[in-house]
C-alpha positions as CSV (number, residue, x, y, z in Angstrom):
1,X,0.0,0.0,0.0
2,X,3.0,2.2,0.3
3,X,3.0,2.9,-3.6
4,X,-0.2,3.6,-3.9
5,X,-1.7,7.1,-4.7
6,X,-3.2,8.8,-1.8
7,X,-6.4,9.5,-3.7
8,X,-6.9,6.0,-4.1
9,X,-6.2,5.3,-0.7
10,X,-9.0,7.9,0.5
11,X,-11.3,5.9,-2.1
12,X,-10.7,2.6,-0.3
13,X,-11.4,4.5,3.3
14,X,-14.7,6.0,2.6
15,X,-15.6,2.9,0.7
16,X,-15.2,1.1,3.4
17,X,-16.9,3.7,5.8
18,X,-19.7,3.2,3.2
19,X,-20.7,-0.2,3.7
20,X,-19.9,-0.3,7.6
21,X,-22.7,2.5,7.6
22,X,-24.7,1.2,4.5
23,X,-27.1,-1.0,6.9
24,X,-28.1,1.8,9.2
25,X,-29.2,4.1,6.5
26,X,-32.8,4.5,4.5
27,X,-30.2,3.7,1.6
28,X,-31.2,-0.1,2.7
29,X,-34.3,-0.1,1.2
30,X,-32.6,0.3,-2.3
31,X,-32.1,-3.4,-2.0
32,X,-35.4,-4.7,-1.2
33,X,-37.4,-4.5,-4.6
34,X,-41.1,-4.6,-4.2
35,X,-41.7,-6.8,-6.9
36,X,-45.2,-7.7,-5.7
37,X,-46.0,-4.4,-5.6
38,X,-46.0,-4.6,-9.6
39,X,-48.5,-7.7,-9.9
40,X,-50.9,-6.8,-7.2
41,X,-54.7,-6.0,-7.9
42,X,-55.4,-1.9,-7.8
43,X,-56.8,0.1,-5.1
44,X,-60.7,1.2,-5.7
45,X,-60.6,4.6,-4.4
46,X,-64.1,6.1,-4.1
47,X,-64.9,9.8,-3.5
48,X,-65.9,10.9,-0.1
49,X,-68.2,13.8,-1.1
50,X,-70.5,10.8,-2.1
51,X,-70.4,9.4,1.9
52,X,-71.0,13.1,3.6
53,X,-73.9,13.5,5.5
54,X,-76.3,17.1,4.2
55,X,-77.0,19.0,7.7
């Protein structure tokens, strides 16, 4: 490691501090894809003006 550039050796450091803090992050969520959020059935949204009670 003696040889190499110190621009490189910064890369390696916050690379590393990347994935030690990668789990504790919202960035976390990049990893679970909601797949069956693209096959599942559409919500029926109705509108509430319909529901109201006249006073």
């Amino acid at each position: 490691m003696a040889g190499i550039p110190t621009a490189f050796k910064i890369h390696i450091v916050l690379s590393f501090v990347f994935w030690m803090v990668f789990p504790f992050t919202r960035l976390v969520h990049v990893i679970s894809v909601p797949l069956a959020y693209l096959r599942r059935a559409p919500i029926p949204y109705r509108s509430r003006v319909r529901f109201r009670s006249e006073p």
